[in-house]
C-alpha positions as CSV (number, residue, x, y, z in Angstrom):
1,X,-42.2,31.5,68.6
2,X,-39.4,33.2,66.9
3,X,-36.4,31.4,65.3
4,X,-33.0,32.3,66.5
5,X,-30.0,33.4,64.8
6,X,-26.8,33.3,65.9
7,X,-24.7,36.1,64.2
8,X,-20.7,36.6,64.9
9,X,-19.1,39.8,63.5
10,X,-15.4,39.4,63.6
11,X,-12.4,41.7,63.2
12,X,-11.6,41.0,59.5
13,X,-12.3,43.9,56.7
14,X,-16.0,44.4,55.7
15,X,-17.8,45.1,59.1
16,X,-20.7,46.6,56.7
17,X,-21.8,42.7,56.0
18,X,-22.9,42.1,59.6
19,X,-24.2,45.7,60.4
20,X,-26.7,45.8,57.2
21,X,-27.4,41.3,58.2
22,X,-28.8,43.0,61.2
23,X,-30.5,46.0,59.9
24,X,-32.2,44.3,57.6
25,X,-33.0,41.3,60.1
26,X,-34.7,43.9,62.7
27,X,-37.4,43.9,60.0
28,X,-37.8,40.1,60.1
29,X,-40.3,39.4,63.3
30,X,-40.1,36.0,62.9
31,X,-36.5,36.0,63.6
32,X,-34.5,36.8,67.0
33,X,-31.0,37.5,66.8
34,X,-28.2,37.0,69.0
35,X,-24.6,38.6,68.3
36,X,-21.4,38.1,69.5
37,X,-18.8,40.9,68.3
38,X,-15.0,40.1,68.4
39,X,-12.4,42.9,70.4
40,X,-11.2,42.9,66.3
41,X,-14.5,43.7,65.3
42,X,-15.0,46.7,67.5
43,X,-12.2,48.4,65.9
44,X,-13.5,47.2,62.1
45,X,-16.3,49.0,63.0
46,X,-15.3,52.0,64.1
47,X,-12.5,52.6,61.1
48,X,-14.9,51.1,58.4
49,X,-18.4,52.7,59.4
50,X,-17.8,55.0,62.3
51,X,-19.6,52.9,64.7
52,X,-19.3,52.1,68.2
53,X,-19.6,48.8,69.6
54,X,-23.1,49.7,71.5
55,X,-24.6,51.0,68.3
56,X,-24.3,47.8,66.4
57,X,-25.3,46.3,70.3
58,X,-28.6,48.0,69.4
59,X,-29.4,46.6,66.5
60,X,-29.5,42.7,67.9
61,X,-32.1,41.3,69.7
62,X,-30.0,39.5,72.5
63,X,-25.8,40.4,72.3
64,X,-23.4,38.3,74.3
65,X,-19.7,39.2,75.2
66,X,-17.3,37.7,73.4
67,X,-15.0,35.9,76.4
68,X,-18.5,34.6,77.5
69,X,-18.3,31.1,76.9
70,X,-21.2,30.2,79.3
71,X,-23.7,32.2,77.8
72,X,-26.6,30.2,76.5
73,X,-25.3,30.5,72.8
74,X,-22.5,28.1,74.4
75,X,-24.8,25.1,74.7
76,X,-26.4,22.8,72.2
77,X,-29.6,23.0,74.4
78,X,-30.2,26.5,73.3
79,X,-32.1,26.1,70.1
80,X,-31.0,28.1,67.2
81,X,-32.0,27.8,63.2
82,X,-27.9,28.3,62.9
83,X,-25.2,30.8,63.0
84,X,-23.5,33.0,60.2
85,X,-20.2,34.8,60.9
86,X,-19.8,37.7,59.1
87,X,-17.6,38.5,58.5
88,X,-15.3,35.9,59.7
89,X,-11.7,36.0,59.7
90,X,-8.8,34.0,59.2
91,X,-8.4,33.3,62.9
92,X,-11.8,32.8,63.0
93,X,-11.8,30.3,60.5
94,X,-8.9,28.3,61.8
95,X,-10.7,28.1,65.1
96,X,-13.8,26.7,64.3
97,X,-11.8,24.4,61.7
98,X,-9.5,23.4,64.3
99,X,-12.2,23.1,67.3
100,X,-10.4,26.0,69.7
101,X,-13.3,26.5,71.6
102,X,-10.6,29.5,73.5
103,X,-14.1,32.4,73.0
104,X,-17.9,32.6,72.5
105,X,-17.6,33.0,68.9
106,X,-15.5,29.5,68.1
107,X,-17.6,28.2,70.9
108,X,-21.0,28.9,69.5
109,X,-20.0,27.6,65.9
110,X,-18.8,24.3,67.4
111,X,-21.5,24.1,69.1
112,X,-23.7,24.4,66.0
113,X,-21.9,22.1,63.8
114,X,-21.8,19.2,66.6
115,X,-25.6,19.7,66.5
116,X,-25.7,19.9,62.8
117,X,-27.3,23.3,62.7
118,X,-26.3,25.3,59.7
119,X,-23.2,27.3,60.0
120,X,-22.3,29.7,57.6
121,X,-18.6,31.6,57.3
122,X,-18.6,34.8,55.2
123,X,-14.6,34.8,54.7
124,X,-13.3,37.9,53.7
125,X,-9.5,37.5,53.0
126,X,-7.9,37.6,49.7
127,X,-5.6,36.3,48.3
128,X,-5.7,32.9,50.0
129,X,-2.0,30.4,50.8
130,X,-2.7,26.6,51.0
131,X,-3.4,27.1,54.5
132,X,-6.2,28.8,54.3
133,X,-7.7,26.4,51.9
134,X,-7.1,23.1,54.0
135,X,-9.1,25.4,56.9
136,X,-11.9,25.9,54.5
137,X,-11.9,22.5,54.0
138,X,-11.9,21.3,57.2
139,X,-14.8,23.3,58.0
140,X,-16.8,22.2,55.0
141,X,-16.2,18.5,56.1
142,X,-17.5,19.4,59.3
143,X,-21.0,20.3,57.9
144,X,-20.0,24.2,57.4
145,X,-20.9,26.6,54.5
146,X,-17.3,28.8,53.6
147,X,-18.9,31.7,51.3
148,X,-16.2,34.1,50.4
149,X,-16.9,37.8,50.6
150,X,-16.9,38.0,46.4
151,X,-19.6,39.8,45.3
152,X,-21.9,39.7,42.0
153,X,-22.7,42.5,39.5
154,X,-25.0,41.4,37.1
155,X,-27.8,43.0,39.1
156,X,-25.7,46.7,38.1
157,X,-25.7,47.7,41.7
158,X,-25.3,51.3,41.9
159,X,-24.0,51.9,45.3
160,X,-22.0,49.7,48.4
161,X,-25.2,49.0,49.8
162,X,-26.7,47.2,47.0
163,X,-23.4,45.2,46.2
164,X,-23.6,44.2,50.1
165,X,-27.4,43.4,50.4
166,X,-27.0,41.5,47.2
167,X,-24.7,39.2,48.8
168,X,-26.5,38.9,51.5
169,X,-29.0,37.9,49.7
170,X,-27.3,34.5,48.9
171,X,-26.5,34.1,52.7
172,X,-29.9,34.6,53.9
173,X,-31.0,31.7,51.1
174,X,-28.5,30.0,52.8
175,X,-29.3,30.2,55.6
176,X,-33.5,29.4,54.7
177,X,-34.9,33.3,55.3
178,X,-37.1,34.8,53.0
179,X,-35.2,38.1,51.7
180,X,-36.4,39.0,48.1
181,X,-37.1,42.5,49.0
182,X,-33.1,42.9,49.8
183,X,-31.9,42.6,46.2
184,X,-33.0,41.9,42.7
185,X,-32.6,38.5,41.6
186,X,-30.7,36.9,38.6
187,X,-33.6,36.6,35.7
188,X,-31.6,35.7,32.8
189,X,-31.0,38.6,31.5
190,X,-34.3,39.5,30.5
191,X,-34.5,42.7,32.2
192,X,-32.0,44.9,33.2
C-alpha cells in the first residue's frame, strides 16, 4: 500500500518548491500525494512559473479544493505519513499556529499535529518581526517542523533547479523519503 502525503502550496513567493516536491514525487511509487492549492497560490503560480492551477492539479495523485473542509484530508481517520506546506505563508503559519481551522489547508495541518503526524512548514518570508517568531514557535511547540526557505550552496548549484531540489532535499529527509538522487550531498569537502 502506498504512503500518503499531504502537500499544501500556498500563496507566498516560491511556488517552484511545491511544483518540483511534486515532480519529483510522481517518480516515488511508493508514495501517493494529495494537494491542496490556496486561491494565493494559483496566482503564485501563474506570475512565478506560468502555470495554471490544473497543470500543477496534474501532477498530484489525489487534489482537494481548498474551501473543502470535509474532504478526507480533514479527518484524523484518513491515514497520512504527514503533511509539508510549501510553501507556506505568513497567514498560513498563523493559522495553523493559532488552530483557525477557517480552510482545508489549516484544517489538514491541525489535523496532523493533533494526531502527531509530522508536519512540515517551508516559510518563505523575509525579513521576520517578533510576530512571526512567536507563530514559529507556537507551531514548533505543537509538534511542527518551521524550515525557512534559505537555501545552501556548498553543493555549487549551477541553476534555480538545483538550489530548489537541494532544499528539498532536506525536507524530504524530513519528512523520512528516500531522495539522494535529487541533490548531491554535503561530503566534507572532499569533492567538489
Amino acid at each position: 500500500m502506498k504512503q500518503r502525503l499531504v502537500i499544501a502550496i500556498t500563496g507566498s513567493s516560491g511556488a517552484i518548491y511545491g511544483v518540483r516536491l511534486l515532480q519529483f514525487l510522481q517518480s516515488q511509487s511508493e508514495i501517493e500525494t494529495h494537494l491542496v492549492v490556496s486561491p494565493g497560490a494559483c496566482r503564485t503560480l501563474q506570475e512565478e512559473m506560468g502555470l495554471s492551477e490544473s497543470q500543477v492539479i496534474a501532477l498530484a495523485d489525489v487534489y482537494y479544493p481548498c474551501q473543502d473542509v470535509g474532504a478526507a484530508i480533514a479527518s484524523g481517520s484518513f491515514k497520512t505519513m504527514g503533511m509539508v506546506i510549501t510553501p507556506c505563508s505568513i497567514r498560513t503559519l498563523s493559522a495553523v499556529a493559532c488552530c483557525n481551522n477557517d480552510n482545508l489547508i489549516s484544517r489538514a495541518a491541525d489535523v496532523t499535529l493533533k494526531e502527531r503526524r509530522r508536519l512540515l512548514l517551508l516559510l518563505r518570508e523575509t525579513p521576520l518581526h517578533s510576530g512571526h517568531l512567536r507563530l514559529m514557535q507556537q507551531v514548533t511547540d505543537a509538534g511542527g517542523i518551521v524550515m525557512p526557505a534559505a537555501p545552501g550552496f556548498y553543493h555549487h548549484p549551477s541553476s534555480i533547479e538545483e538550489l530548489v531540489d537541494h532544499l528539498l532535499l532536506r525536507v524530504l529527509d524530513l519528512m523520512g523519503i528516500e531522495a539522494d538522487s535529487l541533490s548531491r550531498r554535503w561530503d566534507g569537502g572532499a569533492s567538489s
